[in-house]
N, C-alpha and C positions, 0 to 999 in steps of 0.2 A: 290326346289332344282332340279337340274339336276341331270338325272340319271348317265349319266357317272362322275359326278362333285366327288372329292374322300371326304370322309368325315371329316367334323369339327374335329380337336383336343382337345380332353376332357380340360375340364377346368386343369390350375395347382395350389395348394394351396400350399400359401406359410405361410402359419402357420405351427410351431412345436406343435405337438402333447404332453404335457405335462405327460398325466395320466399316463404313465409306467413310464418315471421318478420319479412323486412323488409317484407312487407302489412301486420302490425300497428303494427311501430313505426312506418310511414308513417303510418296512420290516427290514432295517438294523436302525434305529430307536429302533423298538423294539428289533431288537436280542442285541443291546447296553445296551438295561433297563436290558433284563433278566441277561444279563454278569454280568453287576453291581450287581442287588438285590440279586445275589446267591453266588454272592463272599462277600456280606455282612453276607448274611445270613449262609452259607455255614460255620459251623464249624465242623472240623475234629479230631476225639476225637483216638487218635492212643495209645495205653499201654505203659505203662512204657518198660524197655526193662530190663527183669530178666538180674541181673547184675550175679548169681552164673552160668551161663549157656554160657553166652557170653564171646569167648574167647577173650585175652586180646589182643593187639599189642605186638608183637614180638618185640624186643629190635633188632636183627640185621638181616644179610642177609644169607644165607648158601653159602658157593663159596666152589666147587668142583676142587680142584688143579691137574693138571697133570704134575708132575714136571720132571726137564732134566734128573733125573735120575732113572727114570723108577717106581717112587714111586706115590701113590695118596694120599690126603689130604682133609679134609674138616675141613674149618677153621684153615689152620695153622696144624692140627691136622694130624698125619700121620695112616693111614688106610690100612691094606693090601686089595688088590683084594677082594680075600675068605670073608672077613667081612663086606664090602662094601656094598652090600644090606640091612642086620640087622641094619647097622649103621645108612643109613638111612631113615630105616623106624622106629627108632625108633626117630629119630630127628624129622619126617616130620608127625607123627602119629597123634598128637593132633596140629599141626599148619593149620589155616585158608589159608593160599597163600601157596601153595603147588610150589612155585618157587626156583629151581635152579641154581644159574651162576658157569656156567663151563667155567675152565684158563685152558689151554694147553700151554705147550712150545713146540715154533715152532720146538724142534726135534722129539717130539711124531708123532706117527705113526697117523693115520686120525682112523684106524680101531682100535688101541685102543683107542680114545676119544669116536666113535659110542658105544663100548663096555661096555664103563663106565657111559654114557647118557645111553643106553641098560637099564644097573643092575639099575639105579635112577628111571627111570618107573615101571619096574619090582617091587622098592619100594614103590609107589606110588607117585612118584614124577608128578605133572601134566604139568608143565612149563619148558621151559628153557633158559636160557640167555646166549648166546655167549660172553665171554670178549677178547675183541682183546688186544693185544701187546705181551699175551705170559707169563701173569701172574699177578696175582692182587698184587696190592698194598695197 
């Protein structure tokens, strides 16, 4: 060779390299058996569920009314202010979904609807639902 000659270009192979391929399909291969053999094997032994302890399904919804004439309601039921807390917490005491939908008619004030959501947490009430039109049906 000539010293100033630049040098040869390494050979190029044009074979694909196989072994990490078949690493990976061996590896997901086996993570396929263990998924399978443990979902055969895998049984899950969970207790009965104490039926005297678990409370039941609630039959309906509570709806907090705020009607056009300055009165409040739950259920149909008319409630003054003053009792409004007691009332319910003693609805909401032993119920699982501690949700309430509150109906305002659009002539109520904004700060009394805040006031009466207010006294519902105050009771423990944890949820609320807004019903639009102004009054449930």
């Amino acid at each position: 060779m000539h010293p100033s000659a630049p040098p040869a270009p390494p050979e190029i192979h044009r074979e694909i390299n196989v072994t990490p391929l078949i690493d990976v399909l061996l590896v997901l291969f086996i993570t396929y058996i263990v998924i399978i053999f443990s979902r055969l094997v895998a049984d899950v032994q969970l207790p009965a569920p104490d039926l005297e302890t678990t409370p039941g399904p609630t039959p309906h919804q509570i709806v907090l009314e705020l009607t056009a004439d300055g009165e409040y309601a739950v259920n149909g039921q008319r409630v003054p202010l003053s009792e409004l807390p007691d009332f319910l917490t003693t609805i909401f005491r032993h119920r699982p979904l501690k949700l309430l939908f509150v109906s305002s008619d659009p002539s109520r004030r904004y700060a009394e609807v805040i006031e009466a959501v207010d006294l519902a947490k105050g009771a423990g009430v944890d949820e609320f639902a807004f019903m639009p039109g102004g009054g449930a049906r």
